[in-house]
C-alpha positions in Angstrom: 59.0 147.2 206.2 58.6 150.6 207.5 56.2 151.0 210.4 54.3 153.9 211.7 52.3 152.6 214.6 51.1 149.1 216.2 48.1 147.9 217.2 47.0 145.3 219.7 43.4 143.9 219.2 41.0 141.8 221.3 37.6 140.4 220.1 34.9 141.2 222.2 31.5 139.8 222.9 30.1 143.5 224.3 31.7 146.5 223.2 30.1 148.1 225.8 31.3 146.1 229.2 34.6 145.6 227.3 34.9 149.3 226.8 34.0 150.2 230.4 36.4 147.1 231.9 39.2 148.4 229.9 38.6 152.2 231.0 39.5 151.2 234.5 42.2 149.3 233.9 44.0 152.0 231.8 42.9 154.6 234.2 41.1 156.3 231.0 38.6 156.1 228.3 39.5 155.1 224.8 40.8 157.8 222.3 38.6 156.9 219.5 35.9 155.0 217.9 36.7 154.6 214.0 33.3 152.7 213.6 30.8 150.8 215.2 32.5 147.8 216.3 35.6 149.2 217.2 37.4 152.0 219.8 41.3 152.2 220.5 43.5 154.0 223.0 46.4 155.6 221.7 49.4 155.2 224.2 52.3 156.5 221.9 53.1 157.5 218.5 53.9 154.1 218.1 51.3 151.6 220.2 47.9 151.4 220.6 44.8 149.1 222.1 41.7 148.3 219.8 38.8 146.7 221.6 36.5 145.0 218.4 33.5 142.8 218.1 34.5 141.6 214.5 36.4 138.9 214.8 37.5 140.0 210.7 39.5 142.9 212.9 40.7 141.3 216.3 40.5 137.4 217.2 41.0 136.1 221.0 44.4 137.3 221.9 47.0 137.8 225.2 48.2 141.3 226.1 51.8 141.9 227.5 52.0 145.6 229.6 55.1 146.4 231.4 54.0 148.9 234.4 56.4 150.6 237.1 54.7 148.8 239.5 52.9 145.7 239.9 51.9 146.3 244.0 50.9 149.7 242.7 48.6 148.2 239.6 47.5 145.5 241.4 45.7 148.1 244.7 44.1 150.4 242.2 42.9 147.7 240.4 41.2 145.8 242.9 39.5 149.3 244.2 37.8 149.2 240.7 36.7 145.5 240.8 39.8 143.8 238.6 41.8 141.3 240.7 45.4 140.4 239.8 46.5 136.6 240.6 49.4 136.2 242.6 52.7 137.5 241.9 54.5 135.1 239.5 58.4 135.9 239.8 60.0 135.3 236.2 63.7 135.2 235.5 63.1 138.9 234.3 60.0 140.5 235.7 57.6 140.4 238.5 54.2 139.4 236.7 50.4 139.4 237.7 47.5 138.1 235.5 44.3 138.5 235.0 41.4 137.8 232.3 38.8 140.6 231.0 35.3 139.3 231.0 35.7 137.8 227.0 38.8 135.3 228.2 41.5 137.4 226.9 44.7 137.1 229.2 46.4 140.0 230.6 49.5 140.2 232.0 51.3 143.0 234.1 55.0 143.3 234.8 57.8 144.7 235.8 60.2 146.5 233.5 63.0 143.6 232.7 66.5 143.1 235.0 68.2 141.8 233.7 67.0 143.2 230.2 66.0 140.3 227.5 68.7 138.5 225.8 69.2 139.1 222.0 67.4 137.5 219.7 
């Protein structure tokens, strides 16, 4: 298998308030809007977010994002309306959770130390 690019998607009930609920917590609007039911955010050449109401595209799903800084994520987030749960300390990471408004869990952390063991 070669791969280009990955794609994580979530169904949503509303495009809409997913759309706008997702806009704050990246800090941007999505890149694109291939059709109807469906807009992404490109992050890198190789990752991307897809927000769909066809559950054909995206089915109820987790999302994993490693940020700098959980404290950090956690204040701007909770000046736009999106409260983290309390810090969980893993054997790895800091993490902080929180659901978007169609049940999907999201999960912020810290960049691993020490990193992952090999699979």
């Amino acid at each position: 298998m070669s791969l280009h690019k990955i794609y994580t998607f979530l169904l949503t009930a509303d495009l809409a308030a997913a759309e706008a609920w997702y806009t704050k917590l990246f800090g941007r609007g999505p890149d694109n809007r291939p059709m109807d039911t469906l807009v992404q955010w490109e992050f890198f050449d190789q990752a991307g977010v897809g927000l769909s109401t066809d559950d054909e595209i995206a089915s109820r799903g987790a999302m994993f994002l490693i940020v700098d800084d959980v404290a950090a994520e956690r204040h701007r987030l909770q000046s736009l309306g999106i409260v983290l749960g309390d810090d969980i300390e893993g054997d790895y990471s800091t993490l902080a959770q929180v659901r978007d408004p169609d049940g999907n869990l999201i999960t912020l952390a810290t960049p691993p130390s020490p990193s992952y063991p090999p699979a």
